[in-house]
N, C-alpha and C positions, 0 to 999 in steps of 0.2 A: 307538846308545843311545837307548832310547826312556824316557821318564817314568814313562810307565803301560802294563801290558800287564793287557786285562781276559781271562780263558779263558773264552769261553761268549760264544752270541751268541742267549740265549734271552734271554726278557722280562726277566731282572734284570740279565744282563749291558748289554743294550743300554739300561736305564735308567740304569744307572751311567756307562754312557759319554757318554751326553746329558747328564748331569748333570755330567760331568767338562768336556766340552766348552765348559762358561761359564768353563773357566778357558785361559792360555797354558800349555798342556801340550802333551808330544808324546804322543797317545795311540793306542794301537793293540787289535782287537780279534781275538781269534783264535779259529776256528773252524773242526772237524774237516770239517762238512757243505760245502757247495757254497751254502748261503744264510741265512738270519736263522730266527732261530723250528722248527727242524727236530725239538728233543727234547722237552722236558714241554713247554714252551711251546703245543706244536702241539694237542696232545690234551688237555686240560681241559674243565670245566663253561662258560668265560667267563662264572664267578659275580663278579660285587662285593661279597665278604663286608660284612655293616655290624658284623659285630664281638664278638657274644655269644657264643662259643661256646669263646675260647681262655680261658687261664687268665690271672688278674687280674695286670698288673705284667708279664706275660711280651712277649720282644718281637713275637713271634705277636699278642698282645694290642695294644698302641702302634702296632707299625706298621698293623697292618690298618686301625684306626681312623683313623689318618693318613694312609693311601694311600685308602681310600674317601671319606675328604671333598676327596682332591685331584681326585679319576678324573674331574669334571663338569667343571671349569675344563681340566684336560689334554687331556680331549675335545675340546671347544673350540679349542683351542691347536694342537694338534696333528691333526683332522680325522679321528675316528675314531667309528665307529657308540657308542653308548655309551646304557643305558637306565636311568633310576630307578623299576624295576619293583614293589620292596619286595620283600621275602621272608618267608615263613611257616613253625613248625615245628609238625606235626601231635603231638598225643597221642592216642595210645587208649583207654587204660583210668584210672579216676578213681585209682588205685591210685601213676600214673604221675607225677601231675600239681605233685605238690611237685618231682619233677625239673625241669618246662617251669618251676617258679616260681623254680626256684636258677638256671635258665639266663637266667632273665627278671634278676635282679638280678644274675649276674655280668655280663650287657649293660651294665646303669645304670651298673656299676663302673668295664666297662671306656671308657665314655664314649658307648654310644651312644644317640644321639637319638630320641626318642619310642615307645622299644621297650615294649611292653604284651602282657597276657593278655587272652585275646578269648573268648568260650562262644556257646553259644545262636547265636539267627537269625543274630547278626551275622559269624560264620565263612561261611555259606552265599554270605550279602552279599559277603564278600570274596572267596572263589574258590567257585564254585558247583557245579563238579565233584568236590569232595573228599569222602569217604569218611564215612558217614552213621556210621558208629563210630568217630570222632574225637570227644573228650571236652571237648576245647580243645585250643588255639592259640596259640602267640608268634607276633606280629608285629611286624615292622622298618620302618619305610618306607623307612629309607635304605638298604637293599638293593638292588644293581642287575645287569646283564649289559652284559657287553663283546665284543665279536667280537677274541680274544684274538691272533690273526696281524696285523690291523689295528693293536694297539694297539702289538703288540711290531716290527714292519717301521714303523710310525709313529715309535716314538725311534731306532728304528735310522737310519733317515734323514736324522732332524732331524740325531744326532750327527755323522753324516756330512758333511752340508751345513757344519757347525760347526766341520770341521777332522779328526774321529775315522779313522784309517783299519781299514777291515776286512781282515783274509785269512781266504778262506776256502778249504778244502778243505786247511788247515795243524793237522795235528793237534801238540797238545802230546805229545813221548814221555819228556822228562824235563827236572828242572828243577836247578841247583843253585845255589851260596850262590857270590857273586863280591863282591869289594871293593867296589864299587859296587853294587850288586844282586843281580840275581839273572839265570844265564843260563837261556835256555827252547832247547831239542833241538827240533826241529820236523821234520815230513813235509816243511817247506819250506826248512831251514836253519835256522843259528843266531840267535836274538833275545837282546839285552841290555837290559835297564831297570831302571830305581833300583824302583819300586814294583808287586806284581803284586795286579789284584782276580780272584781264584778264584772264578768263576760258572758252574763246570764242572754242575752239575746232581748225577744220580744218580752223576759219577765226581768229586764235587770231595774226597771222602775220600782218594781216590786220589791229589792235588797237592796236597793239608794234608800227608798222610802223607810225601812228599818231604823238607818240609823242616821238618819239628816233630815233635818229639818228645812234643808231645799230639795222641795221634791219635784220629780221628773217623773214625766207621763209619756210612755210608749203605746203606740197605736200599733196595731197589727197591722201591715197593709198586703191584702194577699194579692198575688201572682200568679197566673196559670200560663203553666206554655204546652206545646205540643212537639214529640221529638220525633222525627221522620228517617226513615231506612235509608241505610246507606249507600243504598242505589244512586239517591238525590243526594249525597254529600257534598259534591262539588257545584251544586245550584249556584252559590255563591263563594267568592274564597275571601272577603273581604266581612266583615260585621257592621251591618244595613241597618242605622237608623230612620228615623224619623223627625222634623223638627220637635226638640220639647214643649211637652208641657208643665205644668206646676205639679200633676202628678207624677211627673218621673220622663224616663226620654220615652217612649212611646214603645209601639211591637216593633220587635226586631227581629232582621233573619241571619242568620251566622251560621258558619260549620262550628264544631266540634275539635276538639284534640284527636274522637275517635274517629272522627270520619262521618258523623251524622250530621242532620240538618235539624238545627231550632229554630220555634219561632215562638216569641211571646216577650214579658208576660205585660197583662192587663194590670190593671192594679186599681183596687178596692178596697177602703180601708172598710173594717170588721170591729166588732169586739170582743171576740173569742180570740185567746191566746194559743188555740188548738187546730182552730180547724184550716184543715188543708186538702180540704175536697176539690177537686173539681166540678163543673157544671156543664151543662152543654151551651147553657147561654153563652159562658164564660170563653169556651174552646170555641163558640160560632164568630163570639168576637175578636180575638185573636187572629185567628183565618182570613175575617173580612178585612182586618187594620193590615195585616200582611201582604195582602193584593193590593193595599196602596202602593206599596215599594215595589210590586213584581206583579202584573198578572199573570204571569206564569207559575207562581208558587204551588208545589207539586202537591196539593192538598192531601190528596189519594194515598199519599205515601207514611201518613202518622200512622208509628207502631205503640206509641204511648201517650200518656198526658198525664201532667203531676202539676202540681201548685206548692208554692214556697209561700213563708212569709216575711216582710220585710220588718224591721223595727226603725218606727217613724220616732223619734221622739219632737216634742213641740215646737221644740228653738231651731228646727231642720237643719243640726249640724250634730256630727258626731260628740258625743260627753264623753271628754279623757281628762281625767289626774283626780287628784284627790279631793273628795268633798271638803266642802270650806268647813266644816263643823263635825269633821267626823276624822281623824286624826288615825294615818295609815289605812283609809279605806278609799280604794283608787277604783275609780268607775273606768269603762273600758265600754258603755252602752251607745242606744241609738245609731248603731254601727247598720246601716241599711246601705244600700248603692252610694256611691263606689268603695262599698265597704271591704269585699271580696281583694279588689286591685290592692287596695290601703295596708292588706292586715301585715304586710312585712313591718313596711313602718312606726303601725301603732304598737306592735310589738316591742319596738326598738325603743321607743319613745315612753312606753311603759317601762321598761325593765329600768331606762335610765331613772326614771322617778323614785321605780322601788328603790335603786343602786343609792340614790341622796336621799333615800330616807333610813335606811338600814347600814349602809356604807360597806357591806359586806366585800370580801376578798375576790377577784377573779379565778378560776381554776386556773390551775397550769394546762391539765390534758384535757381540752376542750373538747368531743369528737364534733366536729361541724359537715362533716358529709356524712352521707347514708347511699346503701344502694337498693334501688327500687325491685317491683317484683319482677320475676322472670316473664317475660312474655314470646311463648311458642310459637303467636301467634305472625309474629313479624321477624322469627328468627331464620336466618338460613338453614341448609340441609344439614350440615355440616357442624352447624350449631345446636339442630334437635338431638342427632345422631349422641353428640359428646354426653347431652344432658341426659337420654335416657339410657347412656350406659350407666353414670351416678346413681340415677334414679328410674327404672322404670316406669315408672307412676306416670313421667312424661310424656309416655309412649299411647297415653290411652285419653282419648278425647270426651269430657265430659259435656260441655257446651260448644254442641255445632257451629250455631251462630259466631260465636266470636273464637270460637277454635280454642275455648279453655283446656287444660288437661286434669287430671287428676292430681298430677304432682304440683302444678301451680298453687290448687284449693286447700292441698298440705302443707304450701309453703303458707299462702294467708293465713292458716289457722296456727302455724307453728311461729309466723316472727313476733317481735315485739309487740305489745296492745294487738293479739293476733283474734280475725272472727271469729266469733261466737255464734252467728245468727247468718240467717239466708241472705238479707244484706248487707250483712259483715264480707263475707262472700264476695256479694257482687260489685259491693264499692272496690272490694282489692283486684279482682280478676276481670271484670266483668262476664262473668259469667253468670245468664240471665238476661242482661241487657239489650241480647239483639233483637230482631225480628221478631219471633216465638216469645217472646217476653217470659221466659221460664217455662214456656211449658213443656219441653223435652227432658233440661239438665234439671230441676226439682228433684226429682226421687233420688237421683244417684249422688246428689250433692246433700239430701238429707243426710244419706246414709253415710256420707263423707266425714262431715259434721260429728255423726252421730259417734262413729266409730274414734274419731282422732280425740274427742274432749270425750270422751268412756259414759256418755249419754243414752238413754232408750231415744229411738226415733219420736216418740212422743213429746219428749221434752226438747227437740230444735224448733225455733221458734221463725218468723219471721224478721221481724225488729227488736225480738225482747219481750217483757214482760207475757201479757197474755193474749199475743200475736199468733199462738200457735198453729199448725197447720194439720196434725195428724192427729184424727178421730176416732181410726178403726178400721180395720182391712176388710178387705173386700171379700165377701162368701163365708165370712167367719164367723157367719152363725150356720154354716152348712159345713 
């Protein structure tokens, strides 16, 4: 019998569990994928909303405001790339501009900080690549980006170290209503627990729907963006909206935490809970919504393209606390944009729920910081020197592109919830990510893999399950 069982082990889930973990609970997190961060988590803008843009009083509104003024200190705490870049919303036509001014005071309303309308020279000043038929501008300063796998594998951890345990590769398949709780059916066996947080993502409709009788309907809404080489990182230093629409704020162009250049996403609501294909229609649209904000946007320069998806639910506001009819079962869904910004908060705001409904004890010896992975890549001379005396490993470059080492892809695989899989890997190190899009560091980083979790190269996978990459070698029928 466990205390808490959270579903989902994307950035809200794993924020509720860190946050759960400052108390003596039994808590466990359960997750269908093979690692942390694998569903929407993976695929976002890594925007730090500052806050204008939900509607006043909603909790879209509160929490985003509350999780963006937590993200600089959590950064901190928890060792994760994190920037306060500020963000801007373009207008085009003077026609438009009482819209950017109601978005301008639903900002003030919903609390955020030094948000203003900006005209003339002084837009040029502040991103100088933007679109000479822009009319005006909102601007945020407390707008930021986060490297979203860092942020979400960084609580996962902490909660870890904290006492939290994970399974993964345990899908939920049904749940029911028991005297004490509630039982979960799993790919791995049966789980009991007095209390369940649902952070199942685009399927948490799907474990509302179990055991309540007000059900809630998630629409997939997918996302394609396109990520461009580092060459173009400083296109922009500011994250470039567009006025909203009802589908969401529009393409957008922004750096990175790493130094690359996004732009996207479109958004299309689906009814596959799966798919995350890209299209070329999808990337051609993207491209063209982007040269509204710049024509100069470096098109030539995409080294990838991926799509997310977002979880819409119907009432278009995030669903948190407890179903009315279903007693210790806390929903945590319809978490889509500004869900990313939010998850410190709804973390905090969950754990206190579970905290009045279990009343459990807080720990004495909390661990509340962690330190992040080594990075070579940005260390001085003097800093490599010392680490490859520790470690050799350090010494020897497995991803050119981003200057991974060996010893970094040993630390990924040796820390806590450490990779298993090729994107295990590259969420921790990036290694993979640059230019070359894996195609140099694969073979050495299989055998990385292969060698440290005592595996045939056969068996490293891609993402997990039957992702697999290795067929058969080459001439080995000669």
């Amino acid at each position: 019998m466990y205390d808490v069982m959270i579903i989902g082990a994307g950035v809200i889930g794993s924020s509720v569990a860190r946050e759960l973990s400052r108390f003596q609970l039994k808590t466990c997190v359960l997750e269908r994928e093979v690692d942390v961060c694998e569903g929407t988590s993976k695929a976002n803008s890594g925007i730090v909303h500052s806050g204008f843009d939900a509607k006043p009083n909603s909790l879209k509104a509160k929490l985003n405001v509350k999780g963006s003024k937590m993200m600089e200190q959590l950064s901190k705490d928890l060792d994760f790339p994190y920037r306060k870049n500020g963000s801007i919303v373009l207008c085009f036509h003077e026609e438009d501009m009482d819209k950017l001014e109601a978005l301008c005071e639903q900002g003030k309303k919903n609390g955020v900080d030094g948000i203003r309308i900006v005209k003339g020279e002084e837009m040029k000043q502040l991103e100088p690549n933007i679109s000479d038929e822009v009319v005006g501008l909102l601007y945020a300063p407390t707008g930021g980006i986060v490297c979203p796998f860092n942020l979400t594998i960084a609580m996962a951890e902490n909660a870890n170290v904290n006492g939290v345990e994970f399974k993964f590769d345990c899908e939920v398949e049904h749940i029911e209503k028991i005297e004490e709780g509630y039982k979960l059916k799993t790919s791995q066996g049966d789980y009991e627990t007095k209390v369940i947080v649902n952070a199942a993502g685009v399927y948490g409709d799907v474990f509302n729907n179990m055991v309540s009788k007000r059900k809630l309907s998630i629409t997939p809404r997918k996302g394609e963006y396109c990520l461009l080489d580092k060459k173009v990182g400083t296109f922009v230093n500011k994250t470039v909206f567009q006025l909203p629409t009802k589908l969401g704020k529009g393409v957008l162009i922004t750096p990175t935490v790493h130094g690359n250049l996004l732009i996207g996403p479109n958004a299309n609501d689906i009814d596959d809970k799966e798919n995350v294909e890209t299209t070329s229609e999808g990337i051609t649209d993207i491209i063209e919504k982007a040269k509204l904000s710049s024509g100069k946007v470096p098109a030539n320069q995409v080294i990838t393209s991926f799509a997310g998806l977002r979880a819409h639910e119907a009432g278009d506001d995030f669903v948190i606390g407890e179903a009315v009819d279903a007693k210790g079962f806390f929903n945590a869904v319809g978490i889509e944009s500004p869900g990313l910004s939010s998850a410190p908060a709804i973390g905090v705001m969950m754990a206190q729920l579970v905290e009045e409904y279990l009343l459990p004890p807080k720990k004495k010896h909390f661990i509340a910081t962690r330190k992040g992975m080594v990075d070579l890549a940005h260390a001085s001379k003097e800093e490599i020197a010392e680490l490859v005396k520790k470690r050799p490993e350090y010494g020897t470059v497995v991803c050119r592109c981003e200057m991974v080492t060996e010893g970094e892809i040993i630390d990924a695989i040796q820390r806590p919830l450490g990779a298993k899989t090729m994107d295990g890997v590259k969420r921790r190190t990036r290694a993979g990510m640059g230019r070359c899009q894996a195609g140099f560091c694969t073979p050495k980083t299989m055998e990385i893999l292969a060698r440290e979790l005592h595996l045939s190269p056969f068996d490293i996978t891609k993402s997990g399950k039957d992702a697999t990459l290795l067929v058969g070698y080459d001439k080995e029928d000669l």
